[in-house]
C-alpha positions, -999 to 999 in steps of 0.1 A, spaced: -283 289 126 -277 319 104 -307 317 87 -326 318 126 -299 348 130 -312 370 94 -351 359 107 -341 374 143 -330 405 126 -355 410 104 -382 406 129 -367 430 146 -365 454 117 -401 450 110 -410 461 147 -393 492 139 -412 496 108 -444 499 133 -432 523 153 -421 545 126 -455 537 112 -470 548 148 -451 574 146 -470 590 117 -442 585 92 -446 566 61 -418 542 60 -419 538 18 -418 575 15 -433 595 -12 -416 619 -48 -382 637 -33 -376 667 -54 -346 685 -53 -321 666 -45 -286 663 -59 -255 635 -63 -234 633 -33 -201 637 -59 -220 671 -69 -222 682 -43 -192 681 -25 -180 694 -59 -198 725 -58 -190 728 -22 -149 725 -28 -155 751 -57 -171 781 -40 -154 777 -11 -121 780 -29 -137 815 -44 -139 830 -11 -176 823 -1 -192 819 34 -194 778 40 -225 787 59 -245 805 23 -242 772 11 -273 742 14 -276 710 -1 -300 682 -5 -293 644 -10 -310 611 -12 -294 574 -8 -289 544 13 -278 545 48 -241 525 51 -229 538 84 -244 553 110 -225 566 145 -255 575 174 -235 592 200 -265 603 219 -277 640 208 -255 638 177 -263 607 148 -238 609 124 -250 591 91 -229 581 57 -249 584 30 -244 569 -3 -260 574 -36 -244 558 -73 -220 583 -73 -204 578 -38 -210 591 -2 -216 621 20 -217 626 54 -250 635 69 -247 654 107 -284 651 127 -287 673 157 -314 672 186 -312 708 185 -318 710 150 -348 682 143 -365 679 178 -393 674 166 -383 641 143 -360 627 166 -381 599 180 -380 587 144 -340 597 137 -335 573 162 -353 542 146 -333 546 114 -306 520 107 -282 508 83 -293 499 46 -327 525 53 -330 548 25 -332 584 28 -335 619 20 -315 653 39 -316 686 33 -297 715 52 -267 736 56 -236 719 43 -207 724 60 -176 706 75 -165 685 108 -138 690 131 -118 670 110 -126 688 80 -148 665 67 -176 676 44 -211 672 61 -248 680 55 -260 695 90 -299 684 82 -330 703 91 -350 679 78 -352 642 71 -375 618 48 -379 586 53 -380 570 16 -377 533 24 -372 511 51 -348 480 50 -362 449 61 -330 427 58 -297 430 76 -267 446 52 -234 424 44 -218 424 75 -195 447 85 -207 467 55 -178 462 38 -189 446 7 -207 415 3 -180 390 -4 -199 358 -14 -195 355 -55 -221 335 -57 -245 356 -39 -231 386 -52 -243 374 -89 -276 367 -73 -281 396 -54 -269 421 -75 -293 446 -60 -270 441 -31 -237 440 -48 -247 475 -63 -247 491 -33 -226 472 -10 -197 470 -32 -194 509 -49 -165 495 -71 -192 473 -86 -218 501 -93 -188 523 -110 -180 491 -133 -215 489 -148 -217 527 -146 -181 523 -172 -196 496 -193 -228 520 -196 -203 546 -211 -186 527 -234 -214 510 -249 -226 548 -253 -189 555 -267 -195 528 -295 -224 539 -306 -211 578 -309 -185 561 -326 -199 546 -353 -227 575 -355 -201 596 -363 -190 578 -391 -225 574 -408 -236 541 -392 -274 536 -388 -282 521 -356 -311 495 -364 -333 468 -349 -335 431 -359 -360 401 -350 -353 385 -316 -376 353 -327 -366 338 -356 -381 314 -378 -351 298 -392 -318 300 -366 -292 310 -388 -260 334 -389 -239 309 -371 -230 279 -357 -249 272 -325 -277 253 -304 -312 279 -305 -335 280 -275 -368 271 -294 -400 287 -282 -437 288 -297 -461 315 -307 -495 302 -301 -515 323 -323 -491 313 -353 -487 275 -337 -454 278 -350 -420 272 -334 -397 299 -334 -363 305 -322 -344 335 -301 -317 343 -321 -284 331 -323 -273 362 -347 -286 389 -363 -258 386 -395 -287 375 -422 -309 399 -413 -288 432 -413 -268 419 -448 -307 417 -459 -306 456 -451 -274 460 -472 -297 442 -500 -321 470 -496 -298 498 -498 -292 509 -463 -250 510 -468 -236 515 -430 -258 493 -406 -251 481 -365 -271 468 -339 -260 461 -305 -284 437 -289 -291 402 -275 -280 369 -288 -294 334 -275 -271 302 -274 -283 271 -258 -250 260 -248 -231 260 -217 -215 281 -190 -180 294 -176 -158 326 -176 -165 334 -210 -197 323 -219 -233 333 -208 -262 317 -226 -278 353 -234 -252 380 -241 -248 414 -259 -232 413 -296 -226 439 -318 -227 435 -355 -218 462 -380 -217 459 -415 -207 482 -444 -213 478 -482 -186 482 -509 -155 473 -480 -142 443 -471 -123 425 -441 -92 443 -443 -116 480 -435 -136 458 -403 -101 451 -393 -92 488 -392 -124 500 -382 -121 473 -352 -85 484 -339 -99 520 -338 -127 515 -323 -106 491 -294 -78 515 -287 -98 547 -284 -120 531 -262 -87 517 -245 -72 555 -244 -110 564 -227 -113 540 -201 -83 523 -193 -55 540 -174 -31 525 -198 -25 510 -229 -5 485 -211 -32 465 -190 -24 436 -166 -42 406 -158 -36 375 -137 1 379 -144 -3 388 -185 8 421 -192 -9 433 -224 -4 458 -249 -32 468 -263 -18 500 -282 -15 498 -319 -5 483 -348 -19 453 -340 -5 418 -356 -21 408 -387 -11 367 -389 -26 341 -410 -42 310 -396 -15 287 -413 10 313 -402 -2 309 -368 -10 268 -367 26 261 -382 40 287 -353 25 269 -324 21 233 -334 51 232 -355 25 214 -388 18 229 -422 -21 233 -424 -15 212 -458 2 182 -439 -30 165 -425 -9 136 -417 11 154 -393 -16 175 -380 -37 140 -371 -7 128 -354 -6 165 -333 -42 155 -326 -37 124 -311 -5 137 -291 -30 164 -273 -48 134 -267 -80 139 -292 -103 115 -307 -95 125 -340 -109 87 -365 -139 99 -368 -134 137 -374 -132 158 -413 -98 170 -419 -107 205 -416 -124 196 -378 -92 183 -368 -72 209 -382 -92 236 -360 -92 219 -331 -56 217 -334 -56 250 -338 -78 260 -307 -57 237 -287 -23 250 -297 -29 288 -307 -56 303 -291 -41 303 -256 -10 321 -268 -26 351 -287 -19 376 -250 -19 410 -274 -42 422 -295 -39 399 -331 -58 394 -361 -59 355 -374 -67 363 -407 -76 337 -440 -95 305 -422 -98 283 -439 -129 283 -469 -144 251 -455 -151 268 -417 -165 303 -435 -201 294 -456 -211 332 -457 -178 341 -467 -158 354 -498 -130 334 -509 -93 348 -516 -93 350 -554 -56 343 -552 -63 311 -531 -97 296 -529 -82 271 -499 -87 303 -477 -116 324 -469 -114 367 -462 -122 360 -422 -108 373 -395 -107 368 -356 -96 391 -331 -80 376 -299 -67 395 -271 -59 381 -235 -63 344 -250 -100 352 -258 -115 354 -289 -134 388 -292 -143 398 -329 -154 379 -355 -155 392 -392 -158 384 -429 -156 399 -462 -191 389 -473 -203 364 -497 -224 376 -521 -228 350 -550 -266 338 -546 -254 305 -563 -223 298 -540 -241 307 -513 -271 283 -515 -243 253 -523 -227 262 -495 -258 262 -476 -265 225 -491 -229 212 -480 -234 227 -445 -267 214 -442 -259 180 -459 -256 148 -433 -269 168 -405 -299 152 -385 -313 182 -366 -345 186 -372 -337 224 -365 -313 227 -402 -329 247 -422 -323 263 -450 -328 300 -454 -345 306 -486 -354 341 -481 -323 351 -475 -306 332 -509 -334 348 -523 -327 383 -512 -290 379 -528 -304 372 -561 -315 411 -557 -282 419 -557 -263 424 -526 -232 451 -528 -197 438 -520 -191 447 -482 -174 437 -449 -194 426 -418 -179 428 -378 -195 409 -353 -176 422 -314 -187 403 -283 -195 433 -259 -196 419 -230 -159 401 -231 -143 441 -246 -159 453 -210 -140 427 -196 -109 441 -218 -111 474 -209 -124 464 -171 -101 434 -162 -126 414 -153 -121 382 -149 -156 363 -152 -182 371 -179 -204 374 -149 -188 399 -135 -199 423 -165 -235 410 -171 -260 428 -144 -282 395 -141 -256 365 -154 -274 333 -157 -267 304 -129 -274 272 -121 -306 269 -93 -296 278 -57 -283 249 -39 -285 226 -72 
């Protein structure tokens, strides 16, 4: 039934088409110079009329989607909005006679351009009084109805190009997580970071622990795989000298979906030579609460009933710290922490000590890190591409930064020893039967050069616009977020 309805419609859309067409108007429009952002203009229009000046010296012109639209016979009254909100457009007989046979074919979701004498309403309400109209693009398809938003998730994620424009809060969200990707990169700029660019397709998959999409390049006939990280190949550029590197690009993990996880999302990775975890630590909280003092209207953020504060200092607690806080077992008791295991109900026989210890962790301390807190020293046996405490070689120089029971950074004081790297390579490597584990020569290779003592940040952008957004779906924050097939 509602599909016959949306074909009824949008026959009758397309008749209007033809007689716009027969009309001698091109419905898909041509170039529109001159025009101007709705915001900007009634801006400019608030400003000079404060200063005195005649309303009626001032003209304006504007482009964007029809989202209401009020015929009252020789007066059609027209909402207009463009990405940076709406303006009223005012069409008069007496004013565009000669287009009115076509003013009266246009219809909601039909994009446009106006240009005339701006002025206001009756009620005070700033309006464009139009002496002339271009068509720039004719809707086919019905709008959400009602017009006020479409409301369907689902369809929202897959229509996006709907959800723009149908739902402004959503345009102003991506138009935020624009500016503060912009706002990381002046920040790091500004403190002598090089942005650079790393492969995409990979011949080893390496930098962390995850499933590859594999593809093939058929002039090579050679498998290669999108990457899961970048880390190896920007600590490859701290090997060749370049001191203060970051990327912010794509990673690939063939693994599944839900709130927090979309197989292809945005990563930032920054690494600095001669510093270690302790600076990525302070260079992370910085970054996090300026861009928290930017965007967010508080430091204090709340969220499906969590109030969190994301103003500084932020804890600094130990993994052990933390495990023996929430599960009530010393990380050295593997006895006790087995028995923990099996009380949350795990599988634990067949499991390495150090596997069962960290999913003892997840289980009992992830989901109570609310505010902003470093878990610092994971254990060495998790961490191959990181330094060891030289106090205690039990514990690795890693941190994690969860906020809002999510984990958001990830970051090491990086291992550097071509010899303990390779081993651990070997022990990671050893017993697995993926054909995919590989070792990455090159890159053991490129230590033996000589790689400078340095700290390395990896920060998942898309969950810090869900931060400093309160959003609560990854989806929400990814333009084009990957879903299953309609109706699968």
């Amino acid at each position: 039934m509602q599909e016959e309805k949306s074909n009824k419609f949008e026959e009758q859309r397309q008749q209007k088409l033809e007689q716009i067409r027969e009309l001698g108007v091109d419905p898909y429009g041509q170039r529109y110079d001159g025009n101007k952002s709705a915001e900007s203009i009634k801006a400019r229009f608030k400003a000079e009329s404060t200063q005195g000046d005649d309303d009626n010296s001032q003209t304006a012109c504007c482009a964007g989607r029809i989202v209401l639209l009020r015929d009252i016979g020789k007066l059609i009254f027209i909402t207009l909005r463009d990405w940076t909100g709406t303006i009223q457009i005012g069409l008069s007989k007496k004013l565009l006679s000669e287009q009115w046979d076509f003013l009266k074919l246009l219809e909601l979701g039909d994009v446009i351009g106006a240009s005339g004498q701006l002025g206001k309403t009756r009620t005070g309400e700033i309006t464009i009084w139009a002496d002339d109209v271009r068509m720039l693009s004719k809707s086919l398809l019905q709008p959400p109805e009602k017009f006020h938003g479409l409301a369907d998730v689902d369809m929202r994620y897959r229509q996006r190009y709907v959800d723009l424009w149908a739902n402004p809060e959503v345009m102003e969200l991506f138009k935020k997580r624009s500016a503060i990707i912009s706002s990381i990169r002046n920040f790091l700029t500004e403190r002598e970071f090089v942005e650079v660019e790393t492969p995409m397709m990979q011949s080893i998959a390496g930098g962390a622990a995850a499933k590859p999409f594999i593809t093939h390049h058929n002039s090579l006939d050679m498998d290669l795989y999108l990457r899961i990280a970048p880390e190896l190949y920007l600590k490859r550029l701290l090997v060749g000298g370049m001191e203060k590197v970051f990327e912010i690009n794509r990673n690939f993990r063939n693994e599944g979906l839900s709130r927090r996880h979309n197989p292809e999302f945005t990563m930032m990775e920054v690494y600095q030579s001669y510093a270690n975890y302790e600076v990525m630590m302070d260079l992370t909280e910085s970054l996090i609460t300026s861009l928290a003092e930017k965007y967010c209207e508080s430091t204090t953020l709340e969220f499906e009933g969590m109030t969190i504060d994301i103003s500084g200092p932020w804890r600094r607690a130990s993994y052990a710290e933390l495990l023996k806080e929430h599960s009530g077992c010393d990380i050295n008791d593997i006895a006790a922490i087995r028995a923990k295991a099996r009380e949350l109900g795990m599988e634990e026989a067949g499991m390495a000590d150090a596997v069962v210890v960290n999913e003892v962790f997840e289980a009992t301390v992830e989901q109570s890190l609310i505010n902003p807190t470093f878990v610092i020293d994971y254990p060495a046996v998790l961490c191959p591409l990181t330094k060891q405490k030289k106090d205690n070689p039990q514990f690795a120089e890693r941190f994690e930064l969860f906020i809002r029971k999510m984990e958001l950074a990830n970051a090491y004081t990086e291992l550097n020893d071509p010899a303990v790297q390779e081993e651990n390579f070997r022990i990671q490597l050893k017993g697995q039967q993926d054909s995919m584990a590989t070792m990455d020569h090159d890159f053991v290779t490129a230590l033996k050069y000589a790689m400078p003592p340095a700290g390395g940040l990896g920060i998942g952008i898309d969950r810090l616009i869900m931060i400093l957004t309160g959003a609560g779906s990854i989806r929400d924050v990814i333009l084009f977020p990957q879903l299953k097939n309609a109706g699968s």
